[in-house]
Backbone as CSV, one residue per row, in Angstrom:
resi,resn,N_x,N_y,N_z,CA_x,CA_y,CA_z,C_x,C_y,C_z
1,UNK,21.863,13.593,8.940,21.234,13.002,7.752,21.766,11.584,7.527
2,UNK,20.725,10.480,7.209,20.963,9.200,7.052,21.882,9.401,5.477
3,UNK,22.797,8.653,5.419,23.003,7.692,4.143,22.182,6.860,3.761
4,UNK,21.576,7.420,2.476,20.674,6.767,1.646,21.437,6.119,0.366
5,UNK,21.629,4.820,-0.001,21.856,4.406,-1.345,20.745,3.797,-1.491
6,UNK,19.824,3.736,-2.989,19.050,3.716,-3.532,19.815,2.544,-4.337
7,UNK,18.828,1.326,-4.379,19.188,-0.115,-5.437,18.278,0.427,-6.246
8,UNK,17.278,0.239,-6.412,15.860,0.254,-7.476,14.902,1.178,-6.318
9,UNK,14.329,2.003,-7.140,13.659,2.745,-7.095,12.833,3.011,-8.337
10,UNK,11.400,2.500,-7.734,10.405,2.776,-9.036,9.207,3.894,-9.018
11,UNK,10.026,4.702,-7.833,8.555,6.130,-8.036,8.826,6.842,-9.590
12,UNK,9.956,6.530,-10.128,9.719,7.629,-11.792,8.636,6.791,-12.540
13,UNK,7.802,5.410,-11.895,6.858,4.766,-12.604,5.239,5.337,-11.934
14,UNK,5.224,5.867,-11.205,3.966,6.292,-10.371,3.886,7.670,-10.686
15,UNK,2.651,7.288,-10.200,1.907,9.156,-9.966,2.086,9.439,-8.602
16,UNK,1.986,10.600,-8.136,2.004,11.199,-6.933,1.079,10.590,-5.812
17,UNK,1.586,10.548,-4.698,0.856,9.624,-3.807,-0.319,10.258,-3.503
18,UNK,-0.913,9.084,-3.039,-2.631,9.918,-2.470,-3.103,9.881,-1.117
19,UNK,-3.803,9.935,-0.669,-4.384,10.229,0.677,-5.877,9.695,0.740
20,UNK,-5.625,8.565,1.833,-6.947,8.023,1.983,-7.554,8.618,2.954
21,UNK,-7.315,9.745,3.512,-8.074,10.777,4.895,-8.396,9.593,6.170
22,UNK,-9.402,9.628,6.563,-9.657,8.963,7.977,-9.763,7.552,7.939
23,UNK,-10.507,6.902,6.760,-10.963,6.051,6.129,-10.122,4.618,6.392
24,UNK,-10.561,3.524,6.467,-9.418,2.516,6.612,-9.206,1.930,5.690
25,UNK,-8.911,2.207,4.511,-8.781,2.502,3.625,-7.245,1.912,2.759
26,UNK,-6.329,2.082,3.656,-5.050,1.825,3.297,-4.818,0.749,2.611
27,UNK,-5.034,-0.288,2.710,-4.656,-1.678,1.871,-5.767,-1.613,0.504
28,UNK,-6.459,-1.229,0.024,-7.115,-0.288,-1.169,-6.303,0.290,-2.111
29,UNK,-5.661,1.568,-1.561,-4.603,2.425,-2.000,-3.481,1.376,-2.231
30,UNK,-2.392,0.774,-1.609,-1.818,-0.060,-1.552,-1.756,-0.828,-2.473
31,UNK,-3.013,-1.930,-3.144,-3.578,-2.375,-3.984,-3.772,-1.534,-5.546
32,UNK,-4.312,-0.974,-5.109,-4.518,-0.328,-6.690,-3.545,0.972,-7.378
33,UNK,-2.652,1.505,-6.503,-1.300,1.938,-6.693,0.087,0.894,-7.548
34,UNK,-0.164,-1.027,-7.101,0.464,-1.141,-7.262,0.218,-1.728,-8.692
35,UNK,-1.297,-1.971,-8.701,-1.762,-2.507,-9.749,-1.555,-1.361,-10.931
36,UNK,-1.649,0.108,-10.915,-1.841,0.500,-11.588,-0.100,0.929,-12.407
37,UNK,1.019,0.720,-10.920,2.160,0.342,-11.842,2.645,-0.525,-12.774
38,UNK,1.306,-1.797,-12.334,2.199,-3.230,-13.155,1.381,-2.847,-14.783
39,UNK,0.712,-2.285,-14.449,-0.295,-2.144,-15.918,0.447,-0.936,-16.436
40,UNK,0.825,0.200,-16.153,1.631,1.133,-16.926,0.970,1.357,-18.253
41,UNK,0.897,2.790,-18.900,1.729,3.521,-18.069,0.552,4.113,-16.882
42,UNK,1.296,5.523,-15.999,0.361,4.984,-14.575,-0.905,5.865,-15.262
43,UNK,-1.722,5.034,-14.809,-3.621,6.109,-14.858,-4.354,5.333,-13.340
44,UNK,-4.246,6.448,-12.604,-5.057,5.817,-11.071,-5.795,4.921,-11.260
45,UNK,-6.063,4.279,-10.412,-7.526,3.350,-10.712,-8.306,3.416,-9.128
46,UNK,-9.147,2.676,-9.417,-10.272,3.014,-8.293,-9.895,2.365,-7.159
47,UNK,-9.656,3.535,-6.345,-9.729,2.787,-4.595,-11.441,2.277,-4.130
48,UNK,-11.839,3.248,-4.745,-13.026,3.213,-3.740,-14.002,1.730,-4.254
49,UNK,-13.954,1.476,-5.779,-14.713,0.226,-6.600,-13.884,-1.429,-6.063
50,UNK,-12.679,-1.095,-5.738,-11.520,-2.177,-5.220,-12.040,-2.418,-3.725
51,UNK,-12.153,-1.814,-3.103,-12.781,-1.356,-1.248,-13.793,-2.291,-1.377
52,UNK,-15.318,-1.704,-2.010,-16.490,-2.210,-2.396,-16.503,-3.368,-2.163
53,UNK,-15.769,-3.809,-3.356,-15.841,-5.147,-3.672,-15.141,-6.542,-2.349
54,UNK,-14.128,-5.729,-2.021,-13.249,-6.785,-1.154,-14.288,-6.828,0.231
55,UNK,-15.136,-5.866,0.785,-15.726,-5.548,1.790,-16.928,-6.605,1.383
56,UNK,-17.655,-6.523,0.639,-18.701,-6.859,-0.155,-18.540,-8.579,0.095
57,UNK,-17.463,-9.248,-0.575,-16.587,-10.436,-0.334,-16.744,-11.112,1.314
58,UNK,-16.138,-9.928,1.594,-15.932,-10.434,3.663,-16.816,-10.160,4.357
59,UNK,-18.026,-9.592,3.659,-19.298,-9.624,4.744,-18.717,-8.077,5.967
60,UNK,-18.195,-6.858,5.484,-17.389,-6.280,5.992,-18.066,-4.695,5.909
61,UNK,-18.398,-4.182,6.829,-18.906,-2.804,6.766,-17.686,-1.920,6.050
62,UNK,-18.323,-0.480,5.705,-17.325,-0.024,5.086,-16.514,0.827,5.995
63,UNK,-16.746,0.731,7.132,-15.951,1.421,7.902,-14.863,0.598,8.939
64,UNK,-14.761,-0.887,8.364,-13.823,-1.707,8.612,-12.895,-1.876,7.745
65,UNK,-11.606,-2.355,7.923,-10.257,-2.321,7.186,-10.767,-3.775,6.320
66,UNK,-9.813,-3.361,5.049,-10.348,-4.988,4.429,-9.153,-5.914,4.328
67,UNK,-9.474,-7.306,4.815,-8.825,-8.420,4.264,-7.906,-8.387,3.117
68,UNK,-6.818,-8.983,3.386,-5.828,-8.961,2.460,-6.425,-10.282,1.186
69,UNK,-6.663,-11.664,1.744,-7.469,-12.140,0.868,-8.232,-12.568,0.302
70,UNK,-9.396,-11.262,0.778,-10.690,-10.693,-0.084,-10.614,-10.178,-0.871
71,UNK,-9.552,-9.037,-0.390,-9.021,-7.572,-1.491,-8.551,-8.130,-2.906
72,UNK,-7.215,-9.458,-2.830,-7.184,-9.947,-4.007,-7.863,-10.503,-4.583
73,UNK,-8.846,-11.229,-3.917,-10.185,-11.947,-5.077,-10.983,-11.099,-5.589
74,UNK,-11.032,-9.964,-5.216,-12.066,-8.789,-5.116,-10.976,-8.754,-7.037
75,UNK,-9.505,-8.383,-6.881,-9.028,-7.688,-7.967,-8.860,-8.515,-8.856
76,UNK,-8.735,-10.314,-9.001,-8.943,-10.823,-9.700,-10.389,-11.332,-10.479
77,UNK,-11.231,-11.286,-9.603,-12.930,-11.555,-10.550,-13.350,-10.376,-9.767
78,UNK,-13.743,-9.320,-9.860,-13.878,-7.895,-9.699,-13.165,-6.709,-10.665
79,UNK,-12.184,-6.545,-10.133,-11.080,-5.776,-10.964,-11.617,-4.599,-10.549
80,UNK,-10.792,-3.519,-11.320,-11.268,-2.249,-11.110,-10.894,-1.385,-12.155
81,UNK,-11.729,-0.124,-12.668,-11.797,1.087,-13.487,-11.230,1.652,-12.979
82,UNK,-10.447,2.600,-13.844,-9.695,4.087,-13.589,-10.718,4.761,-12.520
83,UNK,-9.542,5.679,-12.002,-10.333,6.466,-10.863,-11.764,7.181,-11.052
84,UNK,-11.559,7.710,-12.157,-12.806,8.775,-12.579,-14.048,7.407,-12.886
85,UNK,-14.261,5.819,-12.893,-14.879,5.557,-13.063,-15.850,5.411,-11.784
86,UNK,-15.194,5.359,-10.736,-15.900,5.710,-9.294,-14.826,6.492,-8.146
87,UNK,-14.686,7.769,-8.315,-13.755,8.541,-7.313,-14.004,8.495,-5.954
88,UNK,-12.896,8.390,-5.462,-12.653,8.003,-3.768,-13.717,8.925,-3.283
89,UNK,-14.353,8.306,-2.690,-15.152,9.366,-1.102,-14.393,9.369,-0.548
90,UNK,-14.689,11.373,0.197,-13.830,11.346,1.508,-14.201,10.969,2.960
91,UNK,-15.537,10.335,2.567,-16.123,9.834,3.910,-16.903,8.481,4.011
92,UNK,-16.661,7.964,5.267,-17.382,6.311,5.189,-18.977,7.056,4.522
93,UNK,-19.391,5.845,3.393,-20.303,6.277,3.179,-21.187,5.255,4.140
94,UNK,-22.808,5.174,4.207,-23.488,4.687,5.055,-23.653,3.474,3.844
95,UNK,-23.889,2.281,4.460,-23.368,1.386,3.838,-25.048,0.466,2.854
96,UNK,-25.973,0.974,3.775,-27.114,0.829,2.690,-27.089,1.631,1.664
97,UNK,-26.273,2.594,1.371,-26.592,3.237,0.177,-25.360,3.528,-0.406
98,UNK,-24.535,2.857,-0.232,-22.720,2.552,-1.106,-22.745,1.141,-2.021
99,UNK,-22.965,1.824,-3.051,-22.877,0.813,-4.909,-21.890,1.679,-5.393
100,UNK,-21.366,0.689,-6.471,-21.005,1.238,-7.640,-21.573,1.990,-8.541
101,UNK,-21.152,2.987,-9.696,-22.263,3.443,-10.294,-22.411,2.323,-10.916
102,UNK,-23.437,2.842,-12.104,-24.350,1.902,-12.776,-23.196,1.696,-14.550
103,UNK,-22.393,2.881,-14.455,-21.250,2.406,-15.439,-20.144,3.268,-15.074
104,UNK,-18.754,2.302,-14.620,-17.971,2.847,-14.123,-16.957,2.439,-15.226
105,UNK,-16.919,2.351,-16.871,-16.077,2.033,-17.439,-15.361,0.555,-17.387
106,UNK,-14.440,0.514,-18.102,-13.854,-0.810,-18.984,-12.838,-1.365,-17.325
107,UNK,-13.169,-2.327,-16.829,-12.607,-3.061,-15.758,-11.566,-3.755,-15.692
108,UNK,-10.133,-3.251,-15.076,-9.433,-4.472,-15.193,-8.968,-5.488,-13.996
109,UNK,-8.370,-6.405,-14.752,-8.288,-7.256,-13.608,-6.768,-7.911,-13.468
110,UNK,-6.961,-8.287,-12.288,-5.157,-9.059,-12.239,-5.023,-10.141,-11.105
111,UNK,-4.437,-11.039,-11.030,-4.261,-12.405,-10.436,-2.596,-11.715,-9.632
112,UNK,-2.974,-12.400,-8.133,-2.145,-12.004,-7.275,-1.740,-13.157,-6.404
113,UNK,-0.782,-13.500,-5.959,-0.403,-13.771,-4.845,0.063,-13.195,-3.204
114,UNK,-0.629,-14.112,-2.079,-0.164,-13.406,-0.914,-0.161,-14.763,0.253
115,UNK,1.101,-14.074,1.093,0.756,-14.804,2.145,1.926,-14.420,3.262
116,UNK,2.757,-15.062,4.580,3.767,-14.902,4.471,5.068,-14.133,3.941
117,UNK,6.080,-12.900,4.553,6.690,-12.682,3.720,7.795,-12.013,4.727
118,UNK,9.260,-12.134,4.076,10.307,-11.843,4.677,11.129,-10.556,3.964
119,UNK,11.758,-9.681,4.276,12.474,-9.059,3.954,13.312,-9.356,2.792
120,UNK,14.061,-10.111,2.788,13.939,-10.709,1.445,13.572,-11.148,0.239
121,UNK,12.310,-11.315,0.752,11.228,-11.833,-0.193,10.812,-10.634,-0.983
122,UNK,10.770,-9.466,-0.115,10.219,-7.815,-1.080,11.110,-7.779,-1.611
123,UNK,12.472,-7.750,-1.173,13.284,-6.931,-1.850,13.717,-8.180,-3.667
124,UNK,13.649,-8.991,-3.265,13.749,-10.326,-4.076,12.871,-9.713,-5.561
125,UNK,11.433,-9.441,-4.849,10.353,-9.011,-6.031,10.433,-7.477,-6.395
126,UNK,10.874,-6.616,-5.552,11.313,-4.937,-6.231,12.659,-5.650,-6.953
127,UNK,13.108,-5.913,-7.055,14.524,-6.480,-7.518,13.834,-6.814,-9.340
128,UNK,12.707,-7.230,-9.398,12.602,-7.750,-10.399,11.447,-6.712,-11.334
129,UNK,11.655,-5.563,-10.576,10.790,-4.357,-10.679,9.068,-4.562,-10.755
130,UNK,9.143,-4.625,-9.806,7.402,-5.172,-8.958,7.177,-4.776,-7.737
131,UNK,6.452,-4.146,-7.709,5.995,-3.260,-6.237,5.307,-4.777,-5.358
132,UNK,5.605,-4.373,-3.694,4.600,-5.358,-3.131,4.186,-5.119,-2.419
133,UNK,2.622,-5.290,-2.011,1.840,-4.626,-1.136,2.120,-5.167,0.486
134,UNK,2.621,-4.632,0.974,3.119,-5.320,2.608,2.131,-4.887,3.325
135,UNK,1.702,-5.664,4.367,0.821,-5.064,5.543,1.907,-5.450,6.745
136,UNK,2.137,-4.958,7.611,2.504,-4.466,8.863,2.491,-3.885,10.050
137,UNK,2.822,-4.332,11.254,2.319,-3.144,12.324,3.033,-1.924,12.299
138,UNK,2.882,-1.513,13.077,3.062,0.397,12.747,3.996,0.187,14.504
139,UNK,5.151,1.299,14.839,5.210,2.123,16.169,5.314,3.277,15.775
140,UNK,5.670,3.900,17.020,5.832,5.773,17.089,6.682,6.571,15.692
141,UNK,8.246,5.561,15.263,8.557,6.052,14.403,7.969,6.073,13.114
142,UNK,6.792,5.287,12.856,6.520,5.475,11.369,5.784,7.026,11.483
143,UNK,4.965,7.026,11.898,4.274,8.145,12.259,5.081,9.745,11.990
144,UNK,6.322,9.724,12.128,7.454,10.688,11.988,9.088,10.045,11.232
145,UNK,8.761,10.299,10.124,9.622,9.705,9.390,11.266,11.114,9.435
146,UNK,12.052,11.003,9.549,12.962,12.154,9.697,12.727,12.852,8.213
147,UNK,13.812,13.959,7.942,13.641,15.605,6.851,13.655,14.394,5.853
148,UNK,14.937,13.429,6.098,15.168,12.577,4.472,14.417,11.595,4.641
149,UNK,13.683,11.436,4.934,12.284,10.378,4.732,12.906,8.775,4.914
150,UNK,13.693,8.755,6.626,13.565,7.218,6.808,13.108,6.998,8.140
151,UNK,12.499,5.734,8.086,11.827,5.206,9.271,12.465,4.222,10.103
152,UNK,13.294,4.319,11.086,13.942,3.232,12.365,12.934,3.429,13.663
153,UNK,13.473,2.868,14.352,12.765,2.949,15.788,13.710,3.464,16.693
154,UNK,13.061,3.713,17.830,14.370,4.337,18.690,14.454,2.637,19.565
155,UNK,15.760,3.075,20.787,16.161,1.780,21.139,14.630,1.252,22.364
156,UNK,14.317,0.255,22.167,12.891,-0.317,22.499,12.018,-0.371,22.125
157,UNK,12.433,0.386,21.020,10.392,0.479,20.576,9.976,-1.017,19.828
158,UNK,8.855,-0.928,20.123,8.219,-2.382,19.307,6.882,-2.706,18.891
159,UNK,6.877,-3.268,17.849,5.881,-2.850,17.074,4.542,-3.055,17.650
160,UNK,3.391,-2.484,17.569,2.474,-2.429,18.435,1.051,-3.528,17.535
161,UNK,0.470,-4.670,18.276,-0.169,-5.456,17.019,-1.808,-4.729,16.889
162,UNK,-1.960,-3.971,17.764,-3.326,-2.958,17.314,-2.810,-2.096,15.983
163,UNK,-1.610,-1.763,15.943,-1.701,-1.034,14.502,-1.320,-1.485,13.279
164,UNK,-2.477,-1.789,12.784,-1.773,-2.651,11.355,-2.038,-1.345,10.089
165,UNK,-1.155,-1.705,9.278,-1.440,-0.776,8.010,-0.613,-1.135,6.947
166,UNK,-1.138,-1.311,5.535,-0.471,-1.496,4.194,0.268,-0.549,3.932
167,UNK,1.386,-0.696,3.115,2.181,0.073,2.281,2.140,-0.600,1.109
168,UNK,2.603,0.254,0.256,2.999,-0.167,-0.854,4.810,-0.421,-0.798
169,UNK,5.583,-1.030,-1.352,6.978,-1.062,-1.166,7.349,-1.153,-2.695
170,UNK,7.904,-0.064,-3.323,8.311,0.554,-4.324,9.786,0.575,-4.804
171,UNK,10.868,0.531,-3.978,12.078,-0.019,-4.063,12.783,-0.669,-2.681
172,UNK,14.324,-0.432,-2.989,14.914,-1.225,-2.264,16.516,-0.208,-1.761
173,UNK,17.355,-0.730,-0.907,18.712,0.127,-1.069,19.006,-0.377,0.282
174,UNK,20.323,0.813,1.073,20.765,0.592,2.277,20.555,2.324,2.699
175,UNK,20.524,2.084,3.710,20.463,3.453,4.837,21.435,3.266,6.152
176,UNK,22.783,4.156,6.080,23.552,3.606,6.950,23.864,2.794,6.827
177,UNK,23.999,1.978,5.429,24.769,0.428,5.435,23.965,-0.431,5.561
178,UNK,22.742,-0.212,6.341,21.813,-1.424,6.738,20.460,-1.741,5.437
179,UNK,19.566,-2.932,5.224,19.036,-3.025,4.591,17.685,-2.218,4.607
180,UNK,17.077,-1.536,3.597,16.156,-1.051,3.881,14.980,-0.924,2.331
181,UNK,13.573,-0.910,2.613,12.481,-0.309,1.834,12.031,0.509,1.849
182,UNK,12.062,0.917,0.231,11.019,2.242,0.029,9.323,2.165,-0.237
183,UNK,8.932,2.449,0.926,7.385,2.226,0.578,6.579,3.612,0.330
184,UNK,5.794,3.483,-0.525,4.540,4.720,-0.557,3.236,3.880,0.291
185,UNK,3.277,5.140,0.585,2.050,5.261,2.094,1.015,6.108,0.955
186,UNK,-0.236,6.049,1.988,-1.389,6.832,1.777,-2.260,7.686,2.575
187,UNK,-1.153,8.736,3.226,-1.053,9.351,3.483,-0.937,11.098,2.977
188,UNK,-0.981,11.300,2.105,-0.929,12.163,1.085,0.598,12.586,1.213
189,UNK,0.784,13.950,0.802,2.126,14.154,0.058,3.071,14.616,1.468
190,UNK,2.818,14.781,2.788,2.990,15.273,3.930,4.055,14.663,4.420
191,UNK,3.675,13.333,4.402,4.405,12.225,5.070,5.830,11.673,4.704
192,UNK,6.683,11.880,5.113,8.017,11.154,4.358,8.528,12.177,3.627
193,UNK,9.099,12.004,2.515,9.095,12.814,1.464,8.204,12.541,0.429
194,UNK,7.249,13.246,-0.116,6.315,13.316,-1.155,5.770,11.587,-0.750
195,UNK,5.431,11.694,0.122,4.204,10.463,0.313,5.026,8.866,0.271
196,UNK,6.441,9.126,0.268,7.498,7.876,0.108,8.296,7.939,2.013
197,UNK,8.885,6.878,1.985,9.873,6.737,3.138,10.330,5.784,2.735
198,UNK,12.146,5.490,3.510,12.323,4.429,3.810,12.520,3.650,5.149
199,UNK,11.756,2.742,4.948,11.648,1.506,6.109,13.317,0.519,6.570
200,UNK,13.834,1.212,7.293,14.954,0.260,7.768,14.590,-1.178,8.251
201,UNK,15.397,-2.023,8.241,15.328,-3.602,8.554,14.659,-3.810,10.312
202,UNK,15.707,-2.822,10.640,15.074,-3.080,12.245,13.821,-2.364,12.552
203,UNK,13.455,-1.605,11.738,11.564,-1.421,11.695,10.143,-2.352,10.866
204,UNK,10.838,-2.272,9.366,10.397,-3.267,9.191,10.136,-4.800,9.625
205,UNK,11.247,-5.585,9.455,11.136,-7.065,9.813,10.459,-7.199,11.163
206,UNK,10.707,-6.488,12.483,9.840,-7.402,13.810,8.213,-7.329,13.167
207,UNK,7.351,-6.240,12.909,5.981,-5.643,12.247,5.760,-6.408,11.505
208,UNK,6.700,-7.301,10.313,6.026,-7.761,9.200,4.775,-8.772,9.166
209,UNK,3.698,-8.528,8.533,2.963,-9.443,8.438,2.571,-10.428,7.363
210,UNK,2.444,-9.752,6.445,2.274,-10.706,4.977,2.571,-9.356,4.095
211,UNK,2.512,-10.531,2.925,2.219,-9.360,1.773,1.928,-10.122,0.626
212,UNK,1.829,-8.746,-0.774,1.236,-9.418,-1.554,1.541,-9.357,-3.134
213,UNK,1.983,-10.089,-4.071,2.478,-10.102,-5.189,1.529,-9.849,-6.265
214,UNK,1.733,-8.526,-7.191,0.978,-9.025,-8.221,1.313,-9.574,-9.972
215,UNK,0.794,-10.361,-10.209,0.983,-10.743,-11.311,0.966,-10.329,-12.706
């Protein structure tokens, strides 16, 4: 078992993680998980009206992953309703006939930053209790996070640039002494422990790609 010390940890601010099934979907979840912490207290909000919109933006079928910044323009002049105002499909819908309903409730919205981002830089903004949406490549170890829910690589592995995928990054701490993040995935409750892991330095940092602040 790893040594886990925990700096900040903000899952006692969330709801239970969710599961985007096959769907590419992840930077959605990611997004509106973190949005729905900064707004507190938590009430889901819509993956699927957030998706829409950012896809909608990029000229983007719905069975393509969306742009990191589409997704935020999508949440700043778009925004999005609580979940129940349009609930996740569990399947690409066919894309001539995927709208919003016709009233999906009171919309909110939020101004974000993204671009660039270092290990530091997350832990800098969980530090100041603010989730940040990271996108990253993926290897073999994320996929199998150990019993206590942390993610390293074994010796060689490296990050692969066909697999990209958002997290959310929820706190901060050391594992074994070394620096590490706690991200919620969307993956449902399976993965990690209850839908959380932590990301060690030498998994995280080679993968990193951007990420994204919200305001």
């Amino acid at each position: 078992m790893a040594l886990i010390s925990p700096s900040i940890d903000l899952r006692p601010h969330l709801g239970p993680a969710r599961d985007q099934g096959p769907r590419p979907t992840c930077l959605a979840f990611a997004v509106s998980d973190g949005h729905a912490t900064i707004r507190g207290p938590w009430i889901p909000l819509s993956c699927e009206f957030i998706f829409f919109h950012a896809q909608r933006r990029a000229g983007r079928k719905p069975t393509q992953g969306a742009s990191l910044p589409a997704i935020c323009t999508a949440l700043l002049q778009d925004g999005q309703p609580v979940e129940a105002g349009w609930p996740y499909l569990p399947a690409d819908p066919m894309s001539t006939a995927w709208s919003p309903p016709a009233n999906v409730g009171v919309v909110h919205r939020r101004a974000s930053t993204y671009g660039t981002a270092t290990m530091s830089s997350i832990i800098l903004e969980i530090a100041l209790g603010r989730p940040v949406i990271v996108v990253t490549q993926l290897s073999p170890a994320f996929y199998q996070p150990t019993v206590d829910g942390v993610v390293s690589p074994s010796a060689g592995e490296v990050p692969d640039p066909k697999l990209r995928h958002a997290v959310l990054a929820v706190g901060h701490g050391t594992v074994d002494g070394h620096r590490a993040v706690l991200v919620r995935n969307s993956w449902g409750l399976g993965w990690g422990v209850g839908g959380h892991a932590w990301l060690t330095e030498t998994f995280l940092a080679p993968g990193l790609l951007s990420a994204a602040k919200l305001s």
